[in-house]
C-alpha positions as CSV (number, residue, x, y, z in Angstrom):
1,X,153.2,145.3,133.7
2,X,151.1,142.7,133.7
3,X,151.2,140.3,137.1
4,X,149.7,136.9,135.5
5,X,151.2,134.4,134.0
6,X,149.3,132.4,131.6
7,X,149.8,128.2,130.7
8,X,147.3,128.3,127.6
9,X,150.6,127.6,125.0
10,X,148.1,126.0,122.4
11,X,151.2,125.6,119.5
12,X,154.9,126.1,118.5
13,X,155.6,126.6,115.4
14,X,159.3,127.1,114.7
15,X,160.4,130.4,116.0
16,X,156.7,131.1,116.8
17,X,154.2,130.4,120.0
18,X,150.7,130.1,120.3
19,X,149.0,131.7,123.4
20,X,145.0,131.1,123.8
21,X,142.5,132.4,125.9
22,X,144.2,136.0,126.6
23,X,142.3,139.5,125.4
24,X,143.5,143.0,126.0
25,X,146.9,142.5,124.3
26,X,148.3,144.9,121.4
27,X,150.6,143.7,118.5
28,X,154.4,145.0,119.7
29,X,153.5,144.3,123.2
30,X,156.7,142.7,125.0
31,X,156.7,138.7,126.3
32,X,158.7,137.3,129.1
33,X,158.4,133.4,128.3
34,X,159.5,130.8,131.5
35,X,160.3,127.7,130.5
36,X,160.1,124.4,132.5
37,X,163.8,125.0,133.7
38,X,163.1,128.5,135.1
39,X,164.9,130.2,131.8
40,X,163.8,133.2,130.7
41,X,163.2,134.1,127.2
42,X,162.3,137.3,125.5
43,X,159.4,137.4,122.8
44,X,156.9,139.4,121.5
45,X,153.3,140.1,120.3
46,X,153.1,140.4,116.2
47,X,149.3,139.0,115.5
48,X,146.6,139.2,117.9
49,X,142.9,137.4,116.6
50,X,140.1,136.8,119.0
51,X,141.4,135.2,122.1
52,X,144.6,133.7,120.1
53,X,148.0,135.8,120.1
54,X,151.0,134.9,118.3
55,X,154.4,135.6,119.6
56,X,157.6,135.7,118.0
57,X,160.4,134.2,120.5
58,X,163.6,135.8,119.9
59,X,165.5,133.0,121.5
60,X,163.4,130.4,119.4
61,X,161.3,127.4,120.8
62,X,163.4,124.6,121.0
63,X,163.0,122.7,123.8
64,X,159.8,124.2,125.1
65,X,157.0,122.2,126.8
66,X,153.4,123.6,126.1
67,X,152.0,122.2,129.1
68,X,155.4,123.8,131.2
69,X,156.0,127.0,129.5
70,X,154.3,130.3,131.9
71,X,153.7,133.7,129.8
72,X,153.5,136.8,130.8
73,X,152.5,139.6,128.7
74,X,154.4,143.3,129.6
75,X,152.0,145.6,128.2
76,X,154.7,147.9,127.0
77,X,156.9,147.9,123.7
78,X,160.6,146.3,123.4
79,X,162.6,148.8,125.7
80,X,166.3,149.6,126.3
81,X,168.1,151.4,128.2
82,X,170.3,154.1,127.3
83,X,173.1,155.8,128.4
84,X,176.8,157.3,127.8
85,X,178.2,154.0,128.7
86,X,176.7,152.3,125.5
87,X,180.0,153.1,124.3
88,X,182.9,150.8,123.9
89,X,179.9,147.9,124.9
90,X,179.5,144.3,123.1
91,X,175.4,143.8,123.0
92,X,173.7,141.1,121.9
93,X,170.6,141.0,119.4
94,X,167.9,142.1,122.2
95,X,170.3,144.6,124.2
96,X,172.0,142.3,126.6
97,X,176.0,142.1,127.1
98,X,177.8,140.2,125.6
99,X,181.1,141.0,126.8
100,X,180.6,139.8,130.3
101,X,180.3,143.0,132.0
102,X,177.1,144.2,133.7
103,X,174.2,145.4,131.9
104,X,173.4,148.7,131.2
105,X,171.2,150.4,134.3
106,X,169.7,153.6,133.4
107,X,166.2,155.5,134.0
108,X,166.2,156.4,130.3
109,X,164.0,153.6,128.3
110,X,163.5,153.5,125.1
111,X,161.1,152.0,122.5
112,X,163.3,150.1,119.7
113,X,160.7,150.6,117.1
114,X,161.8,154.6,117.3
115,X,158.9,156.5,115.9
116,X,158.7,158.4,112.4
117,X,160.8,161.6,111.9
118,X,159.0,164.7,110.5
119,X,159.9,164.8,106.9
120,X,159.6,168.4,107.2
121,X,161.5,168.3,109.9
122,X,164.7,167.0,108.3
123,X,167.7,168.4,107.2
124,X,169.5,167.9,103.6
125,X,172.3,165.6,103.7
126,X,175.4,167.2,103.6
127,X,179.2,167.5,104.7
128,X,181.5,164.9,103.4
129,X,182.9,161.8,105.1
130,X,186.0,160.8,104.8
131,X,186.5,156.6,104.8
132,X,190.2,157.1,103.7
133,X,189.3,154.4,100.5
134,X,189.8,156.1,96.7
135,X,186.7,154.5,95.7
136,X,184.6,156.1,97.9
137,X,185.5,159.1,98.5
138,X,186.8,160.1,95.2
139,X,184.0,158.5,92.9
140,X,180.8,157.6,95.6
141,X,181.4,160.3,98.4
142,X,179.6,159.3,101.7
143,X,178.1,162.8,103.1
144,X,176.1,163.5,106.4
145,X,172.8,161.9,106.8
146,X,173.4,159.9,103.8
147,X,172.4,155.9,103.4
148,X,174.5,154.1,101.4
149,X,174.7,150.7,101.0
150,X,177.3,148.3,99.7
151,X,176.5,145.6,97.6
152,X,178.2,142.4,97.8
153,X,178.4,138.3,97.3
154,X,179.3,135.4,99.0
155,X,182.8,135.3,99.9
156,X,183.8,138.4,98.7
157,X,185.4,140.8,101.3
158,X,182.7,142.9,102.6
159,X,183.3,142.2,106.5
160,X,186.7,143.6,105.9
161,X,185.6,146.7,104.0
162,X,183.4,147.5,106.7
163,X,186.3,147.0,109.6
164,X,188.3,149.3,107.5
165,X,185.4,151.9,106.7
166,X,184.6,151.8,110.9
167,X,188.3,152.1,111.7
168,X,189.2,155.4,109.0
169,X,186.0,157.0,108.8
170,X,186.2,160.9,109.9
171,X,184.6,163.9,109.5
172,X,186.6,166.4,107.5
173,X,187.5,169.7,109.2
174,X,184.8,168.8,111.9
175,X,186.3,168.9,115.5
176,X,183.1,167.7,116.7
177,X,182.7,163.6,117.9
178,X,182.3,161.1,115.8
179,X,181.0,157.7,116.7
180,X,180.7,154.3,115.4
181,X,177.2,152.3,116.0
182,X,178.5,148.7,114.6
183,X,175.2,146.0,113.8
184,X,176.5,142.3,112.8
185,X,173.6,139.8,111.9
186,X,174.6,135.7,111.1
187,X,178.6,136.3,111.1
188,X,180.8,133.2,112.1
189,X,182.9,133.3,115.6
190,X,185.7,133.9,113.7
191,X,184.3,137.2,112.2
192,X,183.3,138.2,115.0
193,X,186.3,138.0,116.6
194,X,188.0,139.5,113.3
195,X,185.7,142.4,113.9
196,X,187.0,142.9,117.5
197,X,190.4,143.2,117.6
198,X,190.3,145.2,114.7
199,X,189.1,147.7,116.9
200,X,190.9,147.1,119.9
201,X,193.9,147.4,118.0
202,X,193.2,150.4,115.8
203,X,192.5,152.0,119.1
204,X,188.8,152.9,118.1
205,X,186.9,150.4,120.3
206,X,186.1,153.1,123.0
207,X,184.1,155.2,120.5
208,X,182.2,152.2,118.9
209,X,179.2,150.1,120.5
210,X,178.2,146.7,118.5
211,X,175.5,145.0,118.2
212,X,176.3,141.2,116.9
213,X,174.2,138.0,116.6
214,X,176.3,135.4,115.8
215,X,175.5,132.0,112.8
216,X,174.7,130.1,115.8
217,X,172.5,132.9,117.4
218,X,168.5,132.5,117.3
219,X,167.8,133.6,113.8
220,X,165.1,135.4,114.9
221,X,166.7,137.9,117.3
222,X,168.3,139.2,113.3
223,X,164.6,140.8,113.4
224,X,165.1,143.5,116.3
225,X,168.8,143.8,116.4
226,X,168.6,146.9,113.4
227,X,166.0,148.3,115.3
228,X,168.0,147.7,118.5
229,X,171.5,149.4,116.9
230,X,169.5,152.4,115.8
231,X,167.6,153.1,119.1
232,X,171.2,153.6,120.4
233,X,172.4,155.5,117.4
234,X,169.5,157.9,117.9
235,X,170.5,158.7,121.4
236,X,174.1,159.1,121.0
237,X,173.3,161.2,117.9
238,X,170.4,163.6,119.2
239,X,170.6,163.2,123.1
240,X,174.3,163.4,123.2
241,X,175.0,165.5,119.9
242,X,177.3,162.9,118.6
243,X,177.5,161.9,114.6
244,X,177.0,158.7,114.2
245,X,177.9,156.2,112.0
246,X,175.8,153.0,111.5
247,X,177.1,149.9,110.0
248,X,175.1,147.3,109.1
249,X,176.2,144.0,108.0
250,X,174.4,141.4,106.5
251,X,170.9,143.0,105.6
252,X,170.0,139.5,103.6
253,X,170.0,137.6,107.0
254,X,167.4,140.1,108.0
255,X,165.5,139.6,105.2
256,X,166.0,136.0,105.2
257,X,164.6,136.1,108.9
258,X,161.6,138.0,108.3
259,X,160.9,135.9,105.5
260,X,160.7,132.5,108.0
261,X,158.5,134.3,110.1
262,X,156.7,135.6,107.5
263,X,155.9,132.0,105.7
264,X,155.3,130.4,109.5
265,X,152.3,132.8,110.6
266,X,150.8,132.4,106.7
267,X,151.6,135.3,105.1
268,X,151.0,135.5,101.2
269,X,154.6,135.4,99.7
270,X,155.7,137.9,97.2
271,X,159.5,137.7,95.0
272,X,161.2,134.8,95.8
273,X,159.3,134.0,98.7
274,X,159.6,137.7,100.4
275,X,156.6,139.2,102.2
276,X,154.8,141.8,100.3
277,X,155.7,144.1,103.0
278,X,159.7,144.0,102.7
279,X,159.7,146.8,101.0
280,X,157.9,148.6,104.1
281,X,159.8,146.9,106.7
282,X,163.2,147.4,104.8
283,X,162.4,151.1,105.0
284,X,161.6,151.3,108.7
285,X,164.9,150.6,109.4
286,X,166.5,152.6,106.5
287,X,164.7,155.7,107.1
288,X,165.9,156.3,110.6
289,X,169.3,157.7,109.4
290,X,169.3,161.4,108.4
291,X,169.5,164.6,109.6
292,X,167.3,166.7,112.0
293,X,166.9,170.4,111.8
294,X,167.8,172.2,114.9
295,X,170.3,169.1,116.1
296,X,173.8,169.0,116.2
297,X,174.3,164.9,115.9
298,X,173.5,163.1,113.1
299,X,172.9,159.4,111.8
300,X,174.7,158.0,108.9
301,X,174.5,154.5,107.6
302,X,175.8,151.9,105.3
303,X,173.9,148.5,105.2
304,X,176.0,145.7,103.6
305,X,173.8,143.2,102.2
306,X,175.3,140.1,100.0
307,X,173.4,139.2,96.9
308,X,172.2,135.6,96.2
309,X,173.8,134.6,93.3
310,X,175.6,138.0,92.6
311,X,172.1,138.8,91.5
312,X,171.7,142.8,91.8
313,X,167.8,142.7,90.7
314,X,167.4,140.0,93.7
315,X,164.7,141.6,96.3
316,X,166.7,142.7,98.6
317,X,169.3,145.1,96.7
318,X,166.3,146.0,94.3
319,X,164.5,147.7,96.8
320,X,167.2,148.4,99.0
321,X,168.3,150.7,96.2
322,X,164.7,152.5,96.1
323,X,164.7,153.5,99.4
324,X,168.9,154.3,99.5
325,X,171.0,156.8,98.2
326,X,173.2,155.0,95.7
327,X,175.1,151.6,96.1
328,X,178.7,150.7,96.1
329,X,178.7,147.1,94.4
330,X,181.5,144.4,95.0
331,X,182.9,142.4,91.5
332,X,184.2,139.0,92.0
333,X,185.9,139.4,89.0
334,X,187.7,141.9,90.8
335,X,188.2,139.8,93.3
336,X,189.8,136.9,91.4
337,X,192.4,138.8,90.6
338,X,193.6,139.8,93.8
339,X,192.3,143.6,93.9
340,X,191.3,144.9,97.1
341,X,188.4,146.5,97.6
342,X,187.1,144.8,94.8
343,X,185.0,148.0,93.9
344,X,183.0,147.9,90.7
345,X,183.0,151.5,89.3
346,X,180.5,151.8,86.7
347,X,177.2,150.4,88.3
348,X,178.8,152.2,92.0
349,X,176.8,155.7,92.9
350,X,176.6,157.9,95.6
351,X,173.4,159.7,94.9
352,X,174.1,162.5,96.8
353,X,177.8,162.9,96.4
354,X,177.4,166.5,94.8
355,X,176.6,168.2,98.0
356,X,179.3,167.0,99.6
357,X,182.1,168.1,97.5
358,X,183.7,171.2,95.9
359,X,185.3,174.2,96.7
360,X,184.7,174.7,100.2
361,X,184.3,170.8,101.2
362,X,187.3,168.3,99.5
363,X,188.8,170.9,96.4
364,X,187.1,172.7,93.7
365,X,188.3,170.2,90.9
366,X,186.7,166.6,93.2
367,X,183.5,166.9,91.2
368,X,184.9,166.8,87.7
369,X,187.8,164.9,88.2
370,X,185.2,162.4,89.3
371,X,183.3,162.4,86.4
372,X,186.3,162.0,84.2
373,X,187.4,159.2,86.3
374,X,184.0,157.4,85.3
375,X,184.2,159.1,81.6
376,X,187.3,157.5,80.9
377,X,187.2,154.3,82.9
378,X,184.0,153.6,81.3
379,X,186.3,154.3,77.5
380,X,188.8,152.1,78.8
381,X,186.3,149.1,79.5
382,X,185.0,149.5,76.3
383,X,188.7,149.7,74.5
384,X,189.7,146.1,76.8
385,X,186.4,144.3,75.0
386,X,187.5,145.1,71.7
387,X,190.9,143.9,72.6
388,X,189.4,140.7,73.5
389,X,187.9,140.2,70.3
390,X,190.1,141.5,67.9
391,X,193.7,141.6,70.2
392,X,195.7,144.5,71.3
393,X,197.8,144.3,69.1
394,X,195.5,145.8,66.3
395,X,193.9,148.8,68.4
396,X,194.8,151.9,68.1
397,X,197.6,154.0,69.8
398,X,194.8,156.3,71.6
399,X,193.0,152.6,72.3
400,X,196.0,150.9,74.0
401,X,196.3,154.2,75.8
402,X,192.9,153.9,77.4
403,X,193.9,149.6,77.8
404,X,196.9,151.1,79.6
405,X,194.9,153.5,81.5
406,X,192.6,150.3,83.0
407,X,195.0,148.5,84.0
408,X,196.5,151.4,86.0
409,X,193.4,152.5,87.4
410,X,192.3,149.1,89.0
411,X,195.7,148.4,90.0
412,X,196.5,152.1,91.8
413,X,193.3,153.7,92.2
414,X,190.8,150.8,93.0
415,X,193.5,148.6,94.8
416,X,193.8,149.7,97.8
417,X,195.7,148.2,101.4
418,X,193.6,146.9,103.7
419,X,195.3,148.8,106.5
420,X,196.1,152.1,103.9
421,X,194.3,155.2,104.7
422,X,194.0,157.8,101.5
423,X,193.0,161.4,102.7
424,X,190.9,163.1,100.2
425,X,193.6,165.0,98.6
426,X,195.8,161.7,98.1
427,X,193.0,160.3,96.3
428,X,192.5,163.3,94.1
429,X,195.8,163.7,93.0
430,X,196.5,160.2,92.2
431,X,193.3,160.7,89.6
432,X,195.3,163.1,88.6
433,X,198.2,161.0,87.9
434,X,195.9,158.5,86.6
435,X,194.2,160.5,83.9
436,X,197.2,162.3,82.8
437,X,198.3,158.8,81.0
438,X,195.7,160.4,78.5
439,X,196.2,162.7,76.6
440,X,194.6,166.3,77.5
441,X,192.2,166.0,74.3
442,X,190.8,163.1,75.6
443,X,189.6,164.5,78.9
444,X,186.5,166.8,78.2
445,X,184.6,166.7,81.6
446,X,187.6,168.6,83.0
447,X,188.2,172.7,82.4
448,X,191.5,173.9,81.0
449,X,192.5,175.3,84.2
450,X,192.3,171.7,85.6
451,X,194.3,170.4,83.1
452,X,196.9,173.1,83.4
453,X,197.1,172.9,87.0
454,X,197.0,169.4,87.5
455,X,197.7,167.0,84.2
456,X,201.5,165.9,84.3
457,X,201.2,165.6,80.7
458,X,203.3,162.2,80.7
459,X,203.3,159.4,77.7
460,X,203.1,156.0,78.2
């Protein structure tokens, strides 16, 4: 660690500060910036040219002097500490408490940048999770190791969705321990607090540690919480054999930070303003979930991101998408008329849902009944446009069956309490009840023992 403190602040641009006249310094090197006050703030090294380096203040660079600001470069990365007693702990963006208890102390340090898993040494995603909500685990199964994000919009009920998914979620048939790693980025106070005593109440708080930076938060400390979150995850998964699951909630205020750093040190914009490199940067973070031969733990996550617009081909959920397993997407349309979660089936996936289901993991009918689910829904969609057009009235009887069978799905399957958990067997056996509104002819991704065992057979 470096002793000197340098007063060569040449310019600050927005969340960005010059420093002149200083060699031997690597890009990711840590800053501790004093200001005229005495305050402390946290930055660090992401350009070095010649004698100029640029740092990126987390706290941001209002009310800095240039000719009163003292520098100090660490020579060593963005460390935490880490220890068992992450757990049940409020942290800010950077690692430090926010729930007014001390800070972590512990001889174990740890880069937040992580470094890159083998690929060869990873393991295949598997074991099912249960969330306890139909629409996940009966059509878009979350398994082991798995990232899968949710796509949503402005106003629509994600931050509740993700309360309910951290307060539910459970490994089926696994005795082992099963944590909650919780990463908020830009929510209000009042969501924050929402976020809270839903897990103080559901009794789940001691087995979660969050990571929040709130709207009124330095924007820029959105650009290291992520990387914060998952430096703990990967301790409590593969130092204390934990699984771990990640959420992540809003990926867009990420982006939308690393694209004001991006356009303040010069960068060539790409889509809508984006860095080239989101794609890269987006994957950094995504990539550190997953499995690890030879290790018990594991690291599961689901990044919520909200669309601009509703837009799904926006930046962010495009390439989110590349470098995801599947996507559960939010309708407003849903929404508007009152159904919660406002799941929208048909463009919903969980990419690697087969290897999580079955026989020996939820029951041997899940993966068909699943695919008849879509099948029919899908037939139903199709049957309520016609309807539109030409009215109900003149469909026909198998037509109104599937405009029948719509209505009930949305309304049973899809609509869900916000406080109502589902075990996997519930969910499958409402499908059940569900698809036999149809008749059996109707339902060909099924087998005839299914349909004997499980379709009621009842007319509408």
């Amino acid at each position: 660690m470096s002793s000197v403190e340098y007063r060569k602040v040449s310019a600050v641009h927005g969340a960005l500060m010059f420093v002149k006249g200083v060699a031997g310094v690597a890009a990711g090197d840590r800053v501790a910036i004093r200001d005229r006050a005495g305050n402390r703030r946290n930055g660090q090294v992401i350009k070095t040219s010649g004698d100029m380096v640029l740092v990126q203040v987390f706290e941001g660079t209002d009310a800095l002097d240039r000719e009163n600001t003292w520098v100090r470069f660490l020579g060593e990365p963005f460390e935490m500490a880490l220890s068992p007693d992450l757990l049940g702990r409020n942290f800010n963006g950077i690692g430090e408490p926010r729930d007014g208890r001390p800070p972590i102390i512990s001889k174990l340090r740890r880069n937040v940048n992580g470094s890159p898993v083998n690929p060869a040494a990873r393991a295949y995603p598997r074991e099912f999770i249960q969330t306890g909500i139909s629409t996940i685990d009966g059509l878009n199964s979350l398994v082991r190791g798995q990232k899968l994000p949710v796509f949503s919009g402005s106003g629509l009920p994600h931050n509740k969705l993700a309360a309910q998914i951290v307060r539910q979620a459970k490994l089926s048939g696994e005795t082992s321990d099963f944590v909650i790693v919780f990463a908020a980025m830009g929510v209000s106070h009042s969501d924050a607090n929402f976020f809270e005593q839903q897990f103080e109440t559901s009794g789940v708080l001691g087995k979660v540690v969050m990571y929040m930076n709130l709207a009124n938060d330095p924007p820029m400390e959105r650009l290291i919480l992520p990387r914060t979150a998952l430096t703990a995850a990967e301790y409590l998964a593969y130092d204390l054999d934990y699984h771990v699951l990640v959420v992540i909630t809003d990926m867009t205020k990420y982006a939308e930070a690393l694209r004001e750093v991006a356009t303040e040190k010069g960068d060539v914009p790409s889509r809508k303003g984006y860095p080239g490199y989101l794609y890269s940067d987006l994957a950094e973070i995504y990539e550190r979930a997953g499995r690890v031969r030879d290790r018990h733990g594991s690291i599961t996550m689901i990044p919520i991101l909200s669309m601009p617009s509703d837009d799904i081909t926006h930046p962010i959920p495009d390439l989110t998408g590349y470098i995801t397993e599947g996507q559960i997407v939010l309708s407003r349309e849903l929404q508007g008329r009152a159904v919660y979660p406002p799941v929208n089936v048909p463009p919903s996936l969980s990419r690697l849902m087969k290897d999580g289901i079955g026989k020996d993991d939820t029951r041997e009918d899940h993966p068909r009944v699943a695919s008849q689910l879509y099948a029919s829904y899908t037939r139903a969609l199709e049957a309520r446009n016609l309807a539109s057009i030409i009215g109900a009235e003149d469909l026909s009887q198998r037509d109104r069956r599937y405009l029948q069978f719509a209505d009930e799905f949305e309304n049973r399957f899809v609509k869900q309490g916000e406080q109502e958990e589902r075990n996997i067997i519930e969910t499958l056996d409402l499908a059940w009840d569900l698809l036999s509104l149809l008749p059996p002819d109707a339902l060909g991704r099924v087998t005839e023992e299914d349909i004997q065992k499980y379709h009621s057979g009842k007319e509408l």
